[in-house]
DRENKE-550537 format. One record per atom (N, C-alpha, C, O, CB): residue in three letters; x, y, z. Coordinates in steps of 0.1 Angstrom, whole numbers, plus 5000, padded with zeros to 4 digits. Glycine has a CB too. Example, Ala and Ser with C-alpha at 12.3 -4.5 7.8 and 13.67 -1.06 7.14 Angstrom:
# DRENKE-550537
ALA513249435078 ALA512349555078 ALA513249675078 ALA514249675085 ALA511349555090 SER512849785071 SER513749895071 SER512950005079 SER513450115080 SER514149945057 
//
This chain:
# DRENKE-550537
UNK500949885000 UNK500050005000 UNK500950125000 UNK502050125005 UNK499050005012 UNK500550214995 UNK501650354993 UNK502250355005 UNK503450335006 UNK500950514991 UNK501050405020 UNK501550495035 UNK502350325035 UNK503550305032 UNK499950565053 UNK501650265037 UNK502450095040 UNK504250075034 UNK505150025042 UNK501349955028 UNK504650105022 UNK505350075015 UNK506550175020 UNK507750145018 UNK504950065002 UNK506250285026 UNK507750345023 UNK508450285038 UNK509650335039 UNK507750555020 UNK508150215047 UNK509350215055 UNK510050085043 UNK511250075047 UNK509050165074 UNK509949995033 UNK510249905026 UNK511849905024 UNK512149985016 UNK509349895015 UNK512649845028 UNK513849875026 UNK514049875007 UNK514949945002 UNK514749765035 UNK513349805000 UNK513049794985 UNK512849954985 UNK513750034982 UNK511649694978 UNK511249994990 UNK511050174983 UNK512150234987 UNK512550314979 UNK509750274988 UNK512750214998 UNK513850315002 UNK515150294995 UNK515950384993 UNK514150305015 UNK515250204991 UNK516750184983 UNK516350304970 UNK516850404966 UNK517249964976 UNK515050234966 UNK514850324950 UNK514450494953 UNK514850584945 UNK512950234940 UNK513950524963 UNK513950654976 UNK515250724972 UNK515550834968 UNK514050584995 UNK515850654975 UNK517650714980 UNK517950744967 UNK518850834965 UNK519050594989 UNK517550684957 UNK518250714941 UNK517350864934 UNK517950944927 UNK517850534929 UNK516050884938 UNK515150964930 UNK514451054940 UNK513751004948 UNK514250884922 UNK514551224938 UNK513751234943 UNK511951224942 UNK511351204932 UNK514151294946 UNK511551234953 UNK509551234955 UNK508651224938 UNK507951134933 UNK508951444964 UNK509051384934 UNK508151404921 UNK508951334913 UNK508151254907 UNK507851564916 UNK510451304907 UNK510551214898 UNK510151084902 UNK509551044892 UNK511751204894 UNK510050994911 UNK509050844916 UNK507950894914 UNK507550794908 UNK509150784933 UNK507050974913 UNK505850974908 UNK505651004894 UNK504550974889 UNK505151064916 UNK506551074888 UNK506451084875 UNK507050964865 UNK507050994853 UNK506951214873 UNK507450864866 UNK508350754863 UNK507450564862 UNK507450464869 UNK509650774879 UNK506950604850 UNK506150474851 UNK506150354860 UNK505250294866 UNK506250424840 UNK508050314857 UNK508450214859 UNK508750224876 UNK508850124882 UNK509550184850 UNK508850344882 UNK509350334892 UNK508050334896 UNK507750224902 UNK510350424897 UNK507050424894 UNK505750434901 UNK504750314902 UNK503750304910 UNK505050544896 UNK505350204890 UNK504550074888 UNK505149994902 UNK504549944912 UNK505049984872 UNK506250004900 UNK507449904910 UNK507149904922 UNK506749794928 UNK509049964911 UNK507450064930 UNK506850064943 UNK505850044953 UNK505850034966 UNK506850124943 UNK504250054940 UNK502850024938 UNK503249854941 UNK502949824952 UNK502050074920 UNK503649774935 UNK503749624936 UNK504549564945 UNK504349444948 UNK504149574924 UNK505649654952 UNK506249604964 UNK505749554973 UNK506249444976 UNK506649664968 UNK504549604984 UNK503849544991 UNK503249434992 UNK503249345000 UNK503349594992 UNK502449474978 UNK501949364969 UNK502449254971 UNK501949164978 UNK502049394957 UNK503749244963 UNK505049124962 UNK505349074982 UNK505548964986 UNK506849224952 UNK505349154987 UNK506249125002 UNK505049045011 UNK505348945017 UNK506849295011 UNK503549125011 UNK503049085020 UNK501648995017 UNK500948925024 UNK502949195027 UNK501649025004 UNK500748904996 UNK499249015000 UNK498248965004 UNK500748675007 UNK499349184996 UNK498049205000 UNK497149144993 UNK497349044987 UNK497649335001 UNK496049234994 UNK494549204989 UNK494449334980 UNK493349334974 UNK493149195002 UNK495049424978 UNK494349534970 UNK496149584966 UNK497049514971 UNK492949664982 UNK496549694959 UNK497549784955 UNK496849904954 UNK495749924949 UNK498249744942 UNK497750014961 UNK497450164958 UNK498250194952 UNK499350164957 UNK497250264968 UNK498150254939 UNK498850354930 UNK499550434941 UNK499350474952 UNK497850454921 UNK500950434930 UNK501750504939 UNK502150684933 UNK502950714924 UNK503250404941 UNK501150754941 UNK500850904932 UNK500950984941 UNK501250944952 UNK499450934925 UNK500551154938 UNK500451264951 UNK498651314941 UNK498151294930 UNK502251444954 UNK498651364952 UNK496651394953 UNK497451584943 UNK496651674941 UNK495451414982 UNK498451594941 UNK498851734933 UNK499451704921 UNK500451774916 UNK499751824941 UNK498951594917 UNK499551574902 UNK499251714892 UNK499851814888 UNK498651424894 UNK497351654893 UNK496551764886 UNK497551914887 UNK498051954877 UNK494851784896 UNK497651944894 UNK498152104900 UNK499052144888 UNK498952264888 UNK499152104916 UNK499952094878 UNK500852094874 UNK500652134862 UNK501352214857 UNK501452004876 UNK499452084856 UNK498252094843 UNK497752234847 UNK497352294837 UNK496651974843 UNK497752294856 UNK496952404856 UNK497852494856 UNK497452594862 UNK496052424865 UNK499052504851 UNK500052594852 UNK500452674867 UNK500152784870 UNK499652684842 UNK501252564874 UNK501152594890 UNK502452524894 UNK502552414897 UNK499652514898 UNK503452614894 UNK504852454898 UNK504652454911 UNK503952524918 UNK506852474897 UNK505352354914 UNK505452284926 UNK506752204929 UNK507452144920 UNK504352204926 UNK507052204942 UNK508152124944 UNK507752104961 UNK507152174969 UNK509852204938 UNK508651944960 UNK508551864969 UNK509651834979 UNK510451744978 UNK508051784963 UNK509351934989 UNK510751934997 UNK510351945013 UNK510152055017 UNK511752074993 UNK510251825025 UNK509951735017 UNK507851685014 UNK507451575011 UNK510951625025 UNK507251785015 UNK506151785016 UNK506051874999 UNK506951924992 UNK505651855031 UNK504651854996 UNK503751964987 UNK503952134986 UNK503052214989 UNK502451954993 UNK505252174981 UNK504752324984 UNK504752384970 UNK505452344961 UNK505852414995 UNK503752494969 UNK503352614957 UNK504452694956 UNK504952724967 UNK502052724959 UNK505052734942 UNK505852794943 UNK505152924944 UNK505652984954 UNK506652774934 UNK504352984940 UNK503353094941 UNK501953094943 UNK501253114934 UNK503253144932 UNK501553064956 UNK500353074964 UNK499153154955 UNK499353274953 UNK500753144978 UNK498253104951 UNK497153184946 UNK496653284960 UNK496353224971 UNK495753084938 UNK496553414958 UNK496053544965 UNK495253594959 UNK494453664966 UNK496953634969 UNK495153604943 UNK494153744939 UNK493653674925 UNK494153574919 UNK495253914936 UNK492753724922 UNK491753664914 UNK492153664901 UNK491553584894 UNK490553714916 UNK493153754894 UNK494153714885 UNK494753564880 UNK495053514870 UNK495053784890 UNK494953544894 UNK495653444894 UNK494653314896 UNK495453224894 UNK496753454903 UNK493553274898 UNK492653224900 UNK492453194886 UNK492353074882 UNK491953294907 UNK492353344875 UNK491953374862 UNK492953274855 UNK492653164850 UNK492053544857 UNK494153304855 UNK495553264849 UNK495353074853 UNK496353014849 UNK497153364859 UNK494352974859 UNK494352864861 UNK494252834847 UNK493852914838 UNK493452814871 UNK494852684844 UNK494052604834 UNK493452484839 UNK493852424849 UNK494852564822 UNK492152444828 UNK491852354831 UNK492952224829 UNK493452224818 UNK490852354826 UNK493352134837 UNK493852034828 UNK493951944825 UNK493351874832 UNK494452024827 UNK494651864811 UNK494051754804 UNK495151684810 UNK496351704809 UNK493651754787 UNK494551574818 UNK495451484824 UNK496551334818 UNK497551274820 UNK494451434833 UNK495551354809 UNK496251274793 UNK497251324787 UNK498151244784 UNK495451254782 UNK497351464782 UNK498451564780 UNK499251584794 UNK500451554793 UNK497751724774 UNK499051614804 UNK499651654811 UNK500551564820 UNK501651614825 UNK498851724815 UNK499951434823 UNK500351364833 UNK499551204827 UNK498551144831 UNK499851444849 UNK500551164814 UNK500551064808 UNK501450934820 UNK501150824825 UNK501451104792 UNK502150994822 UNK502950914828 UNK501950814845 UNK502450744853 UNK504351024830 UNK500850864843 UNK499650834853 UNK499650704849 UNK499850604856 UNK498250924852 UNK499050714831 UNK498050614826 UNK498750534823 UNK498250414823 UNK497250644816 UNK500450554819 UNK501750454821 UNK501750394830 UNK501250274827 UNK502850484821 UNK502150404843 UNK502050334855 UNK500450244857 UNK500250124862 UNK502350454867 UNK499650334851 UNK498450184856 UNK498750104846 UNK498749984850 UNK496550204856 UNK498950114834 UNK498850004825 UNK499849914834 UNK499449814840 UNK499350034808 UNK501849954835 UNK502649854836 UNK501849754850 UNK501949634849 UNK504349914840 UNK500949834864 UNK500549714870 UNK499649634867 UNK499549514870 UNK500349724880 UNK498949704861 UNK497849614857 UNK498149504845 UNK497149444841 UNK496849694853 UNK499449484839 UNK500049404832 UNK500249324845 UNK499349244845 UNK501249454823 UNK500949314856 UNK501749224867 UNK501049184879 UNK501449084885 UNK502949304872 UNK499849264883 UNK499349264889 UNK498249144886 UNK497449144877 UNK499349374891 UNK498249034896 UNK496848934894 UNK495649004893 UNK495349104900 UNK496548834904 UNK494748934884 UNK493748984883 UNK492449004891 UNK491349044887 UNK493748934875 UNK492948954903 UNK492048914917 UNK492248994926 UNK491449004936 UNK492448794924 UNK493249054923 UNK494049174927 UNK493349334924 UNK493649394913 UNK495449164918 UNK492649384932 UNK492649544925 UNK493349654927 UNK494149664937 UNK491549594927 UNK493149774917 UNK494549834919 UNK493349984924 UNK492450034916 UNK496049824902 UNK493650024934 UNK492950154940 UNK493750324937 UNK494750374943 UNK492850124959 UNK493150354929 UNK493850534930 UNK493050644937 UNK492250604946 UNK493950614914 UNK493150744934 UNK493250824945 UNK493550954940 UNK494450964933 UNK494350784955 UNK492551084943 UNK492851204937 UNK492551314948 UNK491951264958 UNK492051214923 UNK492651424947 UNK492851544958 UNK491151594954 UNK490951634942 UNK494551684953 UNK490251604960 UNK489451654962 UNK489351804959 UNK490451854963 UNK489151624971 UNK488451894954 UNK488552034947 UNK488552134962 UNK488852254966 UNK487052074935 UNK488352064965 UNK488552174983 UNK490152144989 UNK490952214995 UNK487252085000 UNK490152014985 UNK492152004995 UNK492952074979 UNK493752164980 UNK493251725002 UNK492652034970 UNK494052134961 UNK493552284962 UNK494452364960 UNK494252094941 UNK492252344964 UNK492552484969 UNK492752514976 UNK492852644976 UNK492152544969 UNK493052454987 UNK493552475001 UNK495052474999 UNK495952565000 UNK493052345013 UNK495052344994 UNK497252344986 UNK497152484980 UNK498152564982 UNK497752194967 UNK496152534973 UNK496752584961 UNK496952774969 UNK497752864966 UNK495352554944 UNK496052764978 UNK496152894983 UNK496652904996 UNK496653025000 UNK495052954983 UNK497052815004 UNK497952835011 UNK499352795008 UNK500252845015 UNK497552775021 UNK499752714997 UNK501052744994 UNK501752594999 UNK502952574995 UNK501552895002 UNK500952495010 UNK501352445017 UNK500652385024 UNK499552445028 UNK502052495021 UNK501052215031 UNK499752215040 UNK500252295050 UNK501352355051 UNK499252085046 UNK499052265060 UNK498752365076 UNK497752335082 UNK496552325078 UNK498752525077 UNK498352335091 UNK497252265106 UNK495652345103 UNK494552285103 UNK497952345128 UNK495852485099 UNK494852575105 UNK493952625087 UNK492752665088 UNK495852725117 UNK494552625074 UNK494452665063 UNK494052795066 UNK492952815061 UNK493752585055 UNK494752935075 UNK493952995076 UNK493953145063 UNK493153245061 UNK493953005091 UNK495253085056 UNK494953145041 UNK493853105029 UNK493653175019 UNK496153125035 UNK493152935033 UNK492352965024 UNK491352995031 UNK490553055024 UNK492152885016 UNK491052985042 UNK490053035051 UNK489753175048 UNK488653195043 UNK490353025066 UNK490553285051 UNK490553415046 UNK490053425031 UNK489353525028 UNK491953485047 UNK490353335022 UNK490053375010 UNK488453375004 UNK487753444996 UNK490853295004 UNK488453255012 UNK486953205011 UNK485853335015 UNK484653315015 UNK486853075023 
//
């Protein structure tokens, strides 16, 4: 399972080679790590191994991962709200639909594989606080 897998001395060896957003952007790595658990503890299900801020990246929004989720430029003003795109996740973040194919090539078929996406309330919360936080009380203000 993703939270499951990273104490894995396997994810961590491949950990220590890449960082965060390249393992998520990396078919083969993001297939690999997804199937580790899988392989070790004989689960019942596989979670895609992703961040809930893929999307973010499509909408013209960088980001970097150090070692958490942070905005390089926090949305504040409605300009910038304006300046979003929608985005096409097939153009944007192919490397998604890569990784499900390679597990779902390896993965038994008894086996299901569970993903996982950021709800339109937690990426505006990312997106306007800049960051998580206990309190969001930048998007709170915004709101």
């Amino acid at each position: 399972m993703r939270q499951a897998g990273r104490y894995l001395p396997e994810y961590r060896k491949i950990r220590s080679q890449v960082d965060f957003l390249t393992l998520t952007k990396t078919p083969d790595l993001a297939a690999e790590v997804t199937l580790q658990p899988v392989r070790r503890f004989e689960m019942d299900a596989a979670i895609l191994f992703s961040d809930i801020m893929t999307p973010v990246e499509g909408m013209g929004v960088k980001m970097e991962f150090n070692p958490g989720p942070k905005v390089a430029d926090p949305i504040r003003t409605a300009s910038q709200i304006e300046a979003l795109r929608i985005p096409d996740l097939g153009e944007n973040a192919p490397f998604v639909t890569e990784a499900i194919r390679i597990i779902r090539q390896e993965l038994p078929g008894s086996v299901p594989l569970i993903g996982f996406a950021g709800a339109p309330f937690t990426l505006f919360c990312y997106l306007v606080e800049g960051q998580g936080s206990k309190t969001f009380s930048q998007a709170k203000s915004f709101l």
